[in-house]
PADOKE-234548 format. One line per field, with one value per residue: residue number from 1; residue in three letters; y, z, x of N, C-alpha, C in turn. Coordinates in steps of 0.1 Angstrom, whole numbers. Layout:
# PADOKE-234548
resi = (NUM;...)
resn = (ALA;...)
n.c2 = (Y;...)
n.c3 = (Z;...)
n.c1 = (X;...)
ca.c2 = (Y;...)
ca.c3 = (Z;...)
ca.c1 = (X;...)
c.c2 = (Y;...)
c.c3 = (Z;...)
c.c1 = (X;...)
END
This chain:
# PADOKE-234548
resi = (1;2;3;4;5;6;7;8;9;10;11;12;13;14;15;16;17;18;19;20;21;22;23;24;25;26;27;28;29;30;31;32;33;34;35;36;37;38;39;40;41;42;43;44;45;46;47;48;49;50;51;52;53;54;55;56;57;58;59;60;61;62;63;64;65;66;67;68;69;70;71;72;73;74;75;76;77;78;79;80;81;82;83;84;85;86;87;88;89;90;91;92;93;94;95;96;97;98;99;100;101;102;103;104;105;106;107;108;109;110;111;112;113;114;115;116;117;118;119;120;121;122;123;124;125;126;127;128;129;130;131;132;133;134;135;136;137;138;139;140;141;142;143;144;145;146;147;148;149;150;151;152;153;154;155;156;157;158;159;160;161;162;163;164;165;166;167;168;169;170;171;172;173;174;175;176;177;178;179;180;181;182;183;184;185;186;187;188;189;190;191;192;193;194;195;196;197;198;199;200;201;202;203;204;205;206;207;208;209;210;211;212;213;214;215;216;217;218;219;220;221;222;223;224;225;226;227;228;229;230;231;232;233;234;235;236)
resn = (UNK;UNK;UNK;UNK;UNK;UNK;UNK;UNK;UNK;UNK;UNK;UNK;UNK;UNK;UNK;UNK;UNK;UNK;UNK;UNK;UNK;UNK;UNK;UNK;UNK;UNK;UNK;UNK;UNK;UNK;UNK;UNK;UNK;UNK;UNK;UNK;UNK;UNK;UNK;UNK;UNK;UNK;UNK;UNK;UNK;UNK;UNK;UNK;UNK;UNK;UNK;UNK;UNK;UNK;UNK;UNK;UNK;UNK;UNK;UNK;UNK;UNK;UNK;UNK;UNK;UNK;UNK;UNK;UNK;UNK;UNK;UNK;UNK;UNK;UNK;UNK;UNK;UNK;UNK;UNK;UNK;UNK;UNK;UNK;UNK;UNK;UNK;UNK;UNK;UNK;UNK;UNK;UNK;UNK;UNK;UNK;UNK;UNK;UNK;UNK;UNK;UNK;UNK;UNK;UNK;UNK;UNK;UNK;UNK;UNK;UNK;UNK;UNK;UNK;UNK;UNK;UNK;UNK;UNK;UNK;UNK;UNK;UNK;UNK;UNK;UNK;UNK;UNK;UNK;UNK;UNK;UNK;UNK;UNK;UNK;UNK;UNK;UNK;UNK;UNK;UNK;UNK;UNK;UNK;UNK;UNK;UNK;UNK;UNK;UNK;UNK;UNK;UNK;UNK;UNK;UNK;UNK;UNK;UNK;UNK;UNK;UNK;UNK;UNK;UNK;UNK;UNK;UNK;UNK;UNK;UNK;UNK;UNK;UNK;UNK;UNK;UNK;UNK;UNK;UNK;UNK;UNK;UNK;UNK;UNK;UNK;UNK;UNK;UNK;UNK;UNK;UNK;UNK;UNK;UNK;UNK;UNK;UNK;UNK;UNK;UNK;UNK;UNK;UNK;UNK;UNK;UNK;UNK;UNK;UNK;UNK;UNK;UNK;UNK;UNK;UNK;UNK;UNK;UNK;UNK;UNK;UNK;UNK;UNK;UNK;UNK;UNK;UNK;UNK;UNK;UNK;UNK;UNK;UNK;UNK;UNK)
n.c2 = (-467;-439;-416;-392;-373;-341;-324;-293;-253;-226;-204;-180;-168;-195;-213;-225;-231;-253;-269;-275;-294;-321;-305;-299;-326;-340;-319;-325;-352;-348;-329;-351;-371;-367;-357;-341;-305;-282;-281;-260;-272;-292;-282;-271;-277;-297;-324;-350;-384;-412;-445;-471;-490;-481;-453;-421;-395;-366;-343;-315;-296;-263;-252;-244;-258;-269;-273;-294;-316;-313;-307;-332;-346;-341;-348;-376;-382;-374;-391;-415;-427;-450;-455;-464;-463;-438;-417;-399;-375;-359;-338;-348;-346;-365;-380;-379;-353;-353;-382;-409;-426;-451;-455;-469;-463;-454;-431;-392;-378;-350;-335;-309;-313;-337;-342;-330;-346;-371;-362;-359;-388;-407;-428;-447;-447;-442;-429;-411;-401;-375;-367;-338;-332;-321;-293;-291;-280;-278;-257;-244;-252;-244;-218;-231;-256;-233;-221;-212;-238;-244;-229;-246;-267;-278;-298;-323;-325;-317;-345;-360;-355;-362;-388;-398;-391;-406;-436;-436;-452;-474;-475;-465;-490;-504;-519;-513;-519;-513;-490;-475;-482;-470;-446;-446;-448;-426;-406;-418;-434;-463;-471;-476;-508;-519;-530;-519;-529;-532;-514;-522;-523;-509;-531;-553;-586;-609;-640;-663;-680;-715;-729;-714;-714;-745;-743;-738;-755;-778;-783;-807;-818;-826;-799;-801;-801;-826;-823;-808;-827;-847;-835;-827;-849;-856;-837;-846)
n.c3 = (648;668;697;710;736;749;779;787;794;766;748;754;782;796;789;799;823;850;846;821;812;799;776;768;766;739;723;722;715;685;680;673;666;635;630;612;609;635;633;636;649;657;682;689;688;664;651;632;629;624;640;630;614;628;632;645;665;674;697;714;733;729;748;769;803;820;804;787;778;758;734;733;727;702;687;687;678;652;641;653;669;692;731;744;729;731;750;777;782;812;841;877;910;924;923;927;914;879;876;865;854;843;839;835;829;861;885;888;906;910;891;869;838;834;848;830;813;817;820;793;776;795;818;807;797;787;806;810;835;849;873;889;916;952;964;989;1008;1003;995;977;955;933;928;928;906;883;881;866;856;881;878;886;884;855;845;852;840;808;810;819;796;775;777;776;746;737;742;730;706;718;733;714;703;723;743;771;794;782;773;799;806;786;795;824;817;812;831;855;848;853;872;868;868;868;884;902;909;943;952;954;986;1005;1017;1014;1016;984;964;968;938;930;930;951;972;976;984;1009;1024;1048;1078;1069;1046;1015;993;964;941;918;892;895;908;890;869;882;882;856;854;866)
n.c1 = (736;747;745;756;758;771;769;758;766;754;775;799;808;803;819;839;836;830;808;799;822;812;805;831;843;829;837;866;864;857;873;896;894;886;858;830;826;811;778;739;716;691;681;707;743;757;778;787;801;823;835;849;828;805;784;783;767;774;761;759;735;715;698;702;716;691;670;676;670;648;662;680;658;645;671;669;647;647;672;659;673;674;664;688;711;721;737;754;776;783;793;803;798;796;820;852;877;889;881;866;834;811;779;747;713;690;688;686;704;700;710;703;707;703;679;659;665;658;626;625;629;632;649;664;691;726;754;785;802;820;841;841;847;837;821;820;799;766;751;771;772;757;773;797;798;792;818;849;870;896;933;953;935;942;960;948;922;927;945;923;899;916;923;894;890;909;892;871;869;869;845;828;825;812;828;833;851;877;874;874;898;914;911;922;945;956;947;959;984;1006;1030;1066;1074;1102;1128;1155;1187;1204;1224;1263;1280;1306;1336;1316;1310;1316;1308;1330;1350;1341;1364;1385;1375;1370;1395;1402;1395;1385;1418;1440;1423;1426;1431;1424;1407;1392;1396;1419;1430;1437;1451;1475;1486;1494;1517;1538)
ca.c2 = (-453;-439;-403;-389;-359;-338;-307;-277;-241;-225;-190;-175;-172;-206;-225;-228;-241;-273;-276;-276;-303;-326;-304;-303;-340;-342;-309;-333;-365;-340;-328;-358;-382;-364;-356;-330;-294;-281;-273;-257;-286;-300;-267;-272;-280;-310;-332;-361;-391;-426;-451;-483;-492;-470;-440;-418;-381;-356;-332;-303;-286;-250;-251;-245;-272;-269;-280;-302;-329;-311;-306;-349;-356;-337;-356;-388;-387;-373;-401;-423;-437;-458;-444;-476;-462;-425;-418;-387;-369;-347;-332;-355;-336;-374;-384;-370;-345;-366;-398;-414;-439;-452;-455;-469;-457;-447;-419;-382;-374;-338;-327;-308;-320;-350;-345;-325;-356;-380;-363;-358;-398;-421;-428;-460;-444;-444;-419;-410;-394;-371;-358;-323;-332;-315;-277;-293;-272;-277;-242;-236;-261;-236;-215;-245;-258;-224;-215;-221;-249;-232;-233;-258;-284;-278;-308;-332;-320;-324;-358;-369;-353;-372;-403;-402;-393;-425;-443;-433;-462;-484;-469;-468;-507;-510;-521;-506;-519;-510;-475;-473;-486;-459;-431;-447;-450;-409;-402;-426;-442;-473;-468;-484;-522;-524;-528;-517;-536;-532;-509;-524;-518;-515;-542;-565;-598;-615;-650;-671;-690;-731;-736;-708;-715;-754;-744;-731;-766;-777;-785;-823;-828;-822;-788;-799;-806;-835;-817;-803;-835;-852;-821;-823;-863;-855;-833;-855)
ca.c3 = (650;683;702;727;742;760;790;791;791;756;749;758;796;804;781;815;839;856;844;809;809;791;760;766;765;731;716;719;707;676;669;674;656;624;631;604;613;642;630;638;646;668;694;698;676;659;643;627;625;622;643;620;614;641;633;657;664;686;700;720;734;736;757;787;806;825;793;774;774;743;724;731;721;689;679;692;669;640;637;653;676;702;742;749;723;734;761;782;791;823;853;883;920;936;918;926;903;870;877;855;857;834;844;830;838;869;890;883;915;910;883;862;828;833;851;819;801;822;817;777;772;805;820;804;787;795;812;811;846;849;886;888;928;956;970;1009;1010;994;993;973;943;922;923;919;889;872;879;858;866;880;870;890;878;843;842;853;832;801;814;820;781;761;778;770;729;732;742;722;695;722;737;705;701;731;752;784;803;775;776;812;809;783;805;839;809;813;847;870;845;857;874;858;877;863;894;898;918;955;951;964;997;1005;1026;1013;1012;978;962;958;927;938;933;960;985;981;989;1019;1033;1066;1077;1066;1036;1004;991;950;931;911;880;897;913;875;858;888;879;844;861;873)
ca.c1 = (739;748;739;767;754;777;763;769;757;758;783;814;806;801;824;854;830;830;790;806;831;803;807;845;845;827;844;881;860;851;887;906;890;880;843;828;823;799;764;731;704;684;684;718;751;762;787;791;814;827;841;847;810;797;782;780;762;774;749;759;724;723;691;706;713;675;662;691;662;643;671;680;650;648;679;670;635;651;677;656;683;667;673;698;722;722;755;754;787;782;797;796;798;801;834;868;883;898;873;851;828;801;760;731;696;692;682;697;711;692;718;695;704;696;666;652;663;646;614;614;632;633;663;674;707;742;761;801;799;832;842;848;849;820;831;819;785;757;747;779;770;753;781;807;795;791;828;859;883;913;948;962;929;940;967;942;911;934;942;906;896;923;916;881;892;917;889;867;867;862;835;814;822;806;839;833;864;886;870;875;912;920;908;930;959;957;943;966;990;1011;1043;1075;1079;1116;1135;1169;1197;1207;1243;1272;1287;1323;1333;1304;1315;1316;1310;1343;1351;1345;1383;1390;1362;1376;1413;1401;1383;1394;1427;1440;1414;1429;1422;1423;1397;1392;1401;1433;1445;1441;1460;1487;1492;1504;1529;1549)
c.c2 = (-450;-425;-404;-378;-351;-324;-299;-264;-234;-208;-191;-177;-184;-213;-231;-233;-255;-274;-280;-284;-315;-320;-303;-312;-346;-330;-319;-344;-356;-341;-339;-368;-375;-362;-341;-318;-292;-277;-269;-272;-290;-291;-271;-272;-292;-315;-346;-369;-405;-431;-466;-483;-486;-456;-431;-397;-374;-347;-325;-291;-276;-246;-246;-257;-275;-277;-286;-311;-326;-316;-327;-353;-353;-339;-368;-389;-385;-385;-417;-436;-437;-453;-456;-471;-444;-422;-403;-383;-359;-350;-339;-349;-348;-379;-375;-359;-354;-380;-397;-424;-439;-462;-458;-471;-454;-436;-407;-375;-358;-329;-325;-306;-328;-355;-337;-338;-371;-379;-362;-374;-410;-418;-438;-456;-443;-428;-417;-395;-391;-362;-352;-326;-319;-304;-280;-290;-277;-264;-237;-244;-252;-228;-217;-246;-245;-214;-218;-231;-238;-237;-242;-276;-282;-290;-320;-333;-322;-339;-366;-369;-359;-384;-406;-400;-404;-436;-442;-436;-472;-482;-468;-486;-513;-520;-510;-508;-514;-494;-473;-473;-474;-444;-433;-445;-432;-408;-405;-438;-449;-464;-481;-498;-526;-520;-527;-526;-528;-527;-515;-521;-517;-520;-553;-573;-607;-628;-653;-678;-703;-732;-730;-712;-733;-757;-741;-740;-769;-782;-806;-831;-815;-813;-791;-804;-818;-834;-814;-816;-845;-848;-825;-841;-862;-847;-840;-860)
c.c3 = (665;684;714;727;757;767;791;790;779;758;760;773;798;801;790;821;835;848;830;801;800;778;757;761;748;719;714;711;693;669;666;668;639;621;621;614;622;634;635;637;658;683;704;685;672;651;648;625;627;631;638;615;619;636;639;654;673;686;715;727;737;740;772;791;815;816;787;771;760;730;720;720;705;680;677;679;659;637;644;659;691;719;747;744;724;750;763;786;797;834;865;899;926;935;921;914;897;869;866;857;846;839;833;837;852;870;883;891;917;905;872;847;825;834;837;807;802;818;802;773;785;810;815;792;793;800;815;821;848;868;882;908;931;966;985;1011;1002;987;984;960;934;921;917;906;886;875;872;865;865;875;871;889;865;838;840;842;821;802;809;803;772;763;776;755;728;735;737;712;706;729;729;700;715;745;760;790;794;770;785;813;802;789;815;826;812;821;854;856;854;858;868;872;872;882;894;913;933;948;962;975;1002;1017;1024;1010;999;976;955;951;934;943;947;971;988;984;1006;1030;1047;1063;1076;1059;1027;995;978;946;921;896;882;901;895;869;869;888;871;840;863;864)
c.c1 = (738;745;747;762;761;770;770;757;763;765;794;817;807;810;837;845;826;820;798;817;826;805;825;850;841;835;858;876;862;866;897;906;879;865;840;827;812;786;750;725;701;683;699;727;754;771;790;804;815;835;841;833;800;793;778;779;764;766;756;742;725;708;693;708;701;671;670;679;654;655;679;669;648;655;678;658;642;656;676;666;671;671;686;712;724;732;751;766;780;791;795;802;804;812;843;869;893;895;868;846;812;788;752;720;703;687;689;705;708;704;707;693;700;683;657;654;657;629;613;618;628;645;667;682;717;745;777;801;817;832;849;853;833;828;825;806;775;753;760;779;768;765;796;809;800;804;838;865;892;924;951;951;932;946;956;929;920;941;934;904;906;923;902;880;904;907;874;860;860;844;819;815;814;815;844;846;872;886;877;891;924;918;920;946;970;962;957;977;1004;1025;1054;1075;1090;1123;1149;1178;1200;1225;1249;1278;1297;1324;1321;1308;1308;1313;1321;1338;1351;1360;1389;1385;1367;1388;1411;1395;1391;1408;1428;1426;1426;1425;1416;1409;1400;1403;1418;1442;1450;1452;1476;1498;1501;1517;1540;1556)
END
């Protein structure tokens, strides 16, 4: 049994901002792959669901994200999932906008879900670290985060969120690169390598047919070909 836990701040206000892309990320896991209905539990929401053999518990904390680490942990004892198999989606300031990259243990970089979930578990759990990108300032972080994505990040941010529910399956088999590969499938998918021909030029000199190209040999050799002087025997 597994525990993805995605960040966010809970209610209508917050549910656009960057801090919040953590429960975005689990809200598309949720619809896209058949996961039961949200529910009260564990000071947060939750739902259930299957990937082949995998069963896997989404948790949503509506702690705030100050505190998400209660609300972890009150799922993590309940169902007695171990902290190795517990995956954090959050918001990551040092990544581009539309990255991802996947962490275990480790520091928290003084994002303060994490650090609330360092102190109630450890750090040795994963992390599906999403760049929103960093507004230049430090002093302009708090208000960063806790603003919506604007219009013109909405392509990419739908992007990033369906390649993390295509990969999805892999992700709870525990095939990281193949996680990773369905997210870039989104993000940065492959340009076509079909190459197309060099157009003709008028005036570009052609390849002659043998026969023509050996009518043309120097002067006093015999232009025919083997074939032609045979055929021009039975002429006669």
């Amino acid at each position: 049994m597994k525990l993805w836990v995605g960040l966010g701040n809970p209610g209508e206000k917050y549910a656009g901002n960057r801090h919040n892309i953590g429960f975005m990320a689990v809200d598309r896991i949720a619809a896209d792959h058949g996961f039961g209905p949200w529910r009260k539990g564990y000071h947060g929401q939750v739902s259930e669901g299957r990937f082949g053999s995998s069963r896997v518990i989404l948790l949503k904390p509506e702690t705030y994200m100050n505190d998400s680490g209660r609300s972890v942990r009150a799922a993590a004892d309940f169902y007695k999932i171990p902290l190795e198999e517990i995956t954090v989606f959050h918001d990551e300031l040092d990544l581009a906008p539309g990255k991802c990259r996947l962490k275990h243990g480790g520091g928290h970089a003084g994002h303060n879900g994490l650090r609330s979930i360092h102190a109630h578990l450890g750090e040795a759990y994963g992390r599906v670290r999403l760049g929103i990108g960093h507004p230049g300032d430090k002093a302009r972080v708090a208000n960063y985060v806790l603003a919506d994505f604007a219009k013109a990040e909405q392509a990419w941010l739908d992007d990033l969120l369906r390649g993390i529910s295509d990969g999805a399956p892999a992700l709870a088999a525990g095939d990281e690169s193949r996680f990773l590969n369905a997210v870039s499938l989104r993000t940065a998918p492959p340009r076509s390598s079909a190459g197309t021909k060099a157009p003709k030029t008028e005036g570009a000199a052609t390849a002659k047919p043998a026969a023509e190209a050996a009518r043309e040999a120097a002067p006093g050799e015999d232009p025919r070909t083997p074939l032609e002087k045979l055929a021009d025997r039975f002429k006669r």
